[in-house]
N, C-alpha and C positions, 0 to 999 in steps of 0.2 A: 141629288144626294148631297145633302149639306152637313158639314160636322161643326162642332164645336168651334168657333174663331176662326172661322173661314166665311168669307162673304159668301150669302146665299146665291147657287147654282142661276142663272137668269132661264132656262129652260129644264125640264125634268124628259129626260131621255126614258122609252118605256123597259120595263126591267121583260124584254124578250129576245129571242134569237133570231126575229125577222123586225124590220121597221124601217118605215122612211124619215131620212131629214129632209123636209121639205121647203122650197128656198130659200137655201142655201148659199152665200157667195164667195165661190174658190175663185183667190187670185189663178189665174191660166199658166201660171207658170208652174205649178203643182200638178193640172191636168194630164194623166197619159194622152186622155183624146179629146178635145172638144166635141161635145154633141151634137149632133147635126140640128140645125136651126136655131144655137144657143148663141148670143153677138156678147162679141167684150162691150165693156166699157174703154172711155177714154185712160182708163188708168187700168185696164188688163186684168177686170175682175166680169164672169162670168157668174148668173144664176141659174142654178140646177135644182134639182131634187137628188138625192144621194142616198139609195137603199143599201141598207145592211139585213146579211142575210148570215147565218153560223160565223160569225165572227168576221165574215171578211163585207170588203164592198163588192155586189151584187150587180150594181149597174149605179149609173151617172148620167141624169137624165135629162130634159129639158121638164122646166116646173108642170106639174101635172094643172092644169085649168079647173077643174073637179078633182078634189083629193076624194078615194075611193073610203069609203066610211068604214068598210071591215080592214081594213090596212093600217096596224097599229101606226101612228107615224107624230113628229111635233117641226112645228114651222116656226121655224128660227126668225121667221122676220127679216129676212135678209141678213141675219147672223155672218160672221166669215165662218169658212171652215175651213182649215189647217190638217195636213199629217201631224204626225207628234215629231219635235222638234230634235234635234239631234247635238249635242255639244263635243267637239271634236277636240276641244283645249281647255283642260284643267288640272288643276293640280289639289287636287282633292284632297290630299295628306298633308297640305302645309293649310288648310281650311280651317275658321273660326278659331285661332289661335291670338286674336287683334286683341281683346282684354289683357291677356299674360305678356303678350311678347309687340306692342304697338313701334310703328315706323316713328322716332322721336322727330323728325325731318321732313318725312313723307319722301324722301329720293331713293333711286334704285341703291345707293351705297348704302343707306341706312335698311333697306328693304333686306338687304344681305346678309349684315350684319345682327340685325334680330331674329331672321330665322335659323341662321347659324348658332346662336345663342340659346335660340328654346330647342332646338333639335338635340342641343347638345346633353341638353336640362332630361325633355320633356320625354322624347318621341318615344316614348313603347309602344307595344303590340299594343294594348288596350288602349293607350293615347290616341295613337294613330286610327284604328280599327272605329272606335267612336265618332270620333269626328269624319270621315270618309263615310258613315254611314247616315250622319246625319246630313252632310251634303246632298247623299243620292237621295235620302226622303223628301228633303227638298226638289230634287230636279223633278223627283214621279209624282210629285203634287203640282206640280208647273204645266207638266204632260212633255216630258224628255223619253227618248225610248230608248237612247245610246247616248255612253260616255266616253271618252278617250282621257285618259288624266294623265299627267307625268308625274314620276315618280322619284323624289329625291333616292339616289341607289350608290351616293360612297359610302364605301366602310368607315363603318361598319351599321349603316342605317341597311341597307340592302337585303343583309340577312332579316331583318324585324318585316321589312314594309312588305314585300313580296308578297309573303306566305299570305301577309292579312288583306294583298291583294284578290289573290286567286281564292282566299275563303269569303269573301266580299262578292265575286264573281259567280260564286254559285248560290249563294244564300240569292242574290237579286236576280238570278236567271230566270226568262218569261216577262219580269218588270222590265229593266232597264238593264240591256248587254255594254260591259265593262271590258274594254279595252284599257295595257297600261305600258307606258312607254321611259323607259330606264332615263334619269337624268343627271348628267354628269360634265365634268367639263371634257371640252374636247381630246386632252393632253392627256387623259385615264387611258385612249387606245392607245396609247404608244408604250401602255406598261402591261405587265398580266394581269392585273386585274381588271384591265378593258374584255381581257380573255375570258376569264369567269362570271361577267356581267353578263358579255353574251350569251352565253351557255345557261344561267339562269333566267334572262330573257327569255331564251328558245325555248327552256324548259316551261316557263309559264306560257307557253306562246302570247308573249309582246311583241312589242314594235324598239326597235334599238333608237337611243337617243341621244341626244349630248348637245351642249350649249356649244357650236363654235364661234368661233371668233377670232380678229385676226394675228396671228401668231407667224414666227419664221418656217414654224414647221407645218401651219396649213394644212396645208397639199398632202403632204405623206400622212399625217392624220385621218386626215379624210378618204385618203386610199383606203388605211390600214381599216376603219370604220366597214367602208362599202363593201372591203372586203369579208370582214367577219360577219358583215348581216347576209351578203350570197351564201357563203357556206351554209348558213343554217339556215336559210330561205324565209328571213325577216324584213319585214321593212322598215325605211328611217321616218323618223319622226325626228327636225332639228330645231333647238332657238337658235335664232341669227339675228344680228347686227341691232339688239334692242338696244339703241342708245341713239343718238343725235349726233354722232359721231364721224363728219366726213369721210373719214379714212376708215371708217366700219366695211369692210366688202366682202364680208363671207360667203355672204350670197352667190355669189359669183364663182367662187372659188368651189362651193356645193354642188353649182351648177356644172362647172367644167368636171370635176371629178365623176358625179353619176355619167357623165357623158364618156370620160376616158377609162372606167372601171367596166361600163357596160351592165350600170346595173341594170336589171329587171324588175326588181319590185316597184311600190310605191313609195315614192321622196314629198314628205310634205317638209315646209318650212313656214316657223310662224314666227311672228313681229315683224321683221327686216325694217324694223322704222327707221334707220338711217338712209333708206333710200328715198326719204322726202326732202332731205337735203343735200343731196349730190348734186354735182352739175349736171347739166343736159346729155351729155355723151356718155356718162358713168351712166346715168340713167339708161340709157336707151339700150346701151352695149349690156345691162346686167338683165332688163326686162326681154330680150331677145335670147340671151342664154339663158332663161330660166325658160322660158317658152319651150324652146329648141330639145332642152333635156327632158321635159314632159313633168317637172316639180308643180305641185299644186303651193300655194299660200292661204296661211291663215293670221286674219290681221284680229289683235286683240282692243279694239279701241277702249273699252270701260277705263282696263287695267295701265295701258300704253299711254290714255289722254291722262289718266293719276300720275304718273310714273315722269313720262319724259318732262324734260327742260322745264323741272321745276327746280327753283332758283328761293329759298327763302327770302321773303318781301320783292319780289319782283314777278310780274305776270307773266305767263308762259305767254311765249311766241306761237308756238305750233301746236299742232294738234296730237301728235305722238302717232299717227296710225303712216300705216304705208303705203303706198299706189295702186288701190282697189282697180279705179277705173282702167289706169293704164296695162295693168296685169288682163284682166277682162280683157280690155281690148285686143292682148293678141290671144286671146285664146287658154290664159292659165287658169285653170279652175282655181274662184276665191272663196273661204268662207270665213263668217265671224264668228267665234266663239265667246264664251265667259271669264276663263284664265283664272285668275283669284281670289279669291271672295271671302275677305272681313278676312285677311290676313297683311303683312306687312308690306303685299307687293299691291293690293288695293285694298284699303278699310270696309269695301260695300260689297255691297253684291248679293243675290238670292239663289243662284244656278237657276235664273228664269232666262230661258232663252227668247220668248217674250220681250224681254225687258233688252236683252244684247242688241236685240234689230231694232228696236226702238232708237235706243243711244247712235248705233252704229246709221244707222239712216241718216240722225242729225249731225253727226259727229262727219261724216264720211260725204255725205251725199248722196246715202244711195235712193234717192227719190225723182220727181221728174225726167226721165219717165221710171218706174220703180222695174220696169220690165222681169230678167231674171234674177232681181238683186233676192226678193224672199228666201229664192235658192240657197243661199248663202249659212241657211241656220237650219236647213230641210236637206233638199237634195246633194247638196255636191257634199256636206260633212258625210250624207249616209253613203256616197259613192268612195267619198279616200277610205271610209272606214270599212268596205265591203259587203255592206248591210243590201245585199237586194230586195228593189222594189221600194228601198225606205225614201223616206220622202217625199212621195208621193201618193198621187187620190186617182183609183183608176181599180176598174173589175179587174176580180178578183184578188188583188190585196189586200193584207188585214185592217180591219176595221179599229186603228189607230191612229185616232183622232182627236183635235182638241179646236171645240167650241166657243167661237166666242161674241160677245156680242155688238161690236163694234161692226158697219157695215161697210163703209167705206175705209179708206188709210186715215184719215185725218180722223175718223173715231177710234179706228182699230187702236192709232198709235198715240191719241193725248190721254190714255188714260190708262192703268194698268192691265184692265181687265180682268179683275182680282174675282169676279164673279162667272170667267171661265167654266167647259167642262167640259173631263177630262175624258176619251171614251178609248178603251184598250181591248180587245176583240170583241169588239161593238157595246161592252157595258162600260155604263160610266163609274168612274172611281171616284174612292171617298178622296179626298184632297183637302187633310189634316198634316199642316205645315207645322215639324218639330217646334218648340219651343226652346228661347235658347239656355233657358234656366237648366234645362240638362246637361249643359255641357258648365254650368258653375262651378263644379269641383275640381274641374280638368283646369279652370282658368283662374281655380283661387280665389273666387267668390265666396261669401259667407253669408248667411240671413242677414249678418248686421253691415255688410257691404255696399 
């Protein structure tokens, strides 16, 4: 099913309720179960056959040696096959605003400075509500099946963004389920209006948020936080330590409090990129309290490798992301997300989660051996965000899948894959990617522009 300006489909899926994909190559980290007599490869990719049957997967098979001729079915050719992709960090309300309101510097200070400036200008209902939906038509033409965005929410934006939250949230229910997570500085819960934030979180059921960072008052912050997300039985969602800034240690400071507050929920925390320049001990003592406390990370590399220690006329040192490996290794669930896209805190981006593990492989390392790293954009986002069964390829879950035609990594990942296909309870979808001429009026464009 090919549309208009979309690279044509590489396989045509049959338009029924029962069929086989026929070999098939699921990296095994996606697998519920490996098939009896199926071997990985040295890179932890497994060839099946994968029947879909009413919408869900049916079974997960070892390749059939005779494909049965009445059994509608198409053979990938050793195609990969993918769940549908899951983006746990975005900020969907400050999106495709890079024409009107550009980073003149390209640094997080100037990144501030301009969307504080077009928010100030810009952001209505209808501003906002446009653009957040032309993101999501992007993520469901990529094959995303959940979003997590944060949400700028001081007053007096808060009142505007929410509502076109939660009408955004039903409009796309069945496509792509919309999570949104309040964004604010950490210093708002130490006044009432930290109180009313939460209260209109709960009431959308969000996830509570806020940028910390380190301040004298921390700690009691961060109580007063964990405290008002128990009462209304929300969970955190925080940015921490996004800067190159030794003395950045919020992390730590997040970590001890879920631990001395006793929360219960789930504590994610994303960037922490000042934890790639700590010393050894800072390191080790803040990757062992975040473990300890059960806090998942999410490192944003696209937006974090744009952003950090850029220095006008001089090359960046570091990479901007933070200690995947080391997090992994004891145990904290990591994932990568997208974060910004074609706004002042990164100029690029397509909400192709595709394209995030790509970057993030090369940018991070998550390759040789690639083992659970896929996880990173599939399972563990659909597990902080509670989506059961998502992220995964295994009988009886739905048949939310996305096709592609690369067989191995080293095809999967040098090329975009732009000729994907998309399959959402077992039909494949049209995957007609907005054009950005509709958003011209919003950014001031004119015919003779």
């Amino acid at each position: 099913m090919s549309s208009p300006g979309a690279a044509v489909d590489f396989v045509t899926v049959p338009e029924r309720s029962a069929y086989r994909l026929r070999s098939a190559t699921v990296p095994a980290a996606f697998l519920t179960d490996l098939p009896p007599g199926v071997s990985l490869s040295p890179d932890g990719l497994a060839v099946v056959d994968v029947v879909i049957r009413d919408a869900r997967i049916a079974a997960v098979e070892p390749p059939a040696s005779v494909p049965d001729a009445s059994e509608p079915s198409v053979d990938l050719r050793r195609g990969q096959v993918w769940p549908c992709l899951i983006d746990v960090h975005t900020h969907l309300d400050k999106g495709h605003t890079w024409e009107r309101a550009p980073n003149s510097d390209g640094t997080f200070a100037g990144a501030l400075r301009a969307v504080a400036a077009d928010r100030t200008v810009h952001w209505s209902a209808d501003d906002v509500r446009r653009r957040m939906d032309f993101g999501l038509r992007c993520s469901w033409a990529h094959g995303t099946r959940a979003v997590r965005t944060h949400v700028d929410s001081l007053a007096p934006q808060a009142v505007i963004s929410w509502p076109v939250f939660e009408g955004l949230r039903k409009e796309w229910a069945g496509r792509v389920e919309l999570q949104a997570v309040s964004l604010v500085p950490l210093q708002i819960f130490g006044t009432p209006e930290g109180d009313d934030l939460a209260d209109r979180v709960a009431a959308a059921g969000g996830i509570l948020g806020a940028v910390a960072y380190m301040s004298p008052e921390i700690d009691a912050l961060l109580d007063r936080l964990f405290d008002r997300a128990a009462e209304r039985g929300l969970d955190v969602d925080l940015h921490c330590d996004e800067s190159g800034d030794v003395g950045a240690r919020a992390l730590a400071h997040v970590a001890r409090a879920a631990r001395r507050r006793r929360f219960a929920g789930r504590v994610v925390c994303g960037h922490c990129c000042s934890l790639a320049v700590q010393p050894p001990d800072v390191v080790a003592e803040t990757l062992d309290l975040t473990a300890e406390a059960g806090i998942s990370v999410v490192s944003l590399p696209m937006c974090n490798q744009y952003l950090q220690d850029r220095v006008p006329g001089r090359t960046p040192r570091w990479r901007g992301v933070t200690l995947l490996h080391e997090f992994a290794e004891r145990g904290v669930r990591v994932a990568v997300a997208s974060d910004n896209c074609r706004d002042a805190f990164h100029g690029f981006g397509d909400h192709d989660m595709l394209e995030v593990f790509r970057e993030a492989a090369r940018i991070c390392h998550l390759d040789r051996p690639y083992g659970d790293w896929p996880r990173a954009v599939t399972t563990t986002p659909a597990d902080l965000m509670g989506l059961a069964g998502g992220g995964r390829i295994g009988p009886g879950l739905p048949a939310d899948l996305v096709l592609f035609q690369g067989r191995t990594w080293s095809e999967l990942l040098s090329r975009p894959q732009a000729n994907r296909v998309v399959v959402r309870s077992g039909r494949a979808i049209e995957r007609r990617l907005p054009d950005y001429r509709e958003l011209d009026d919003l950014v001031g464009w004119t015919a003779s522009s």
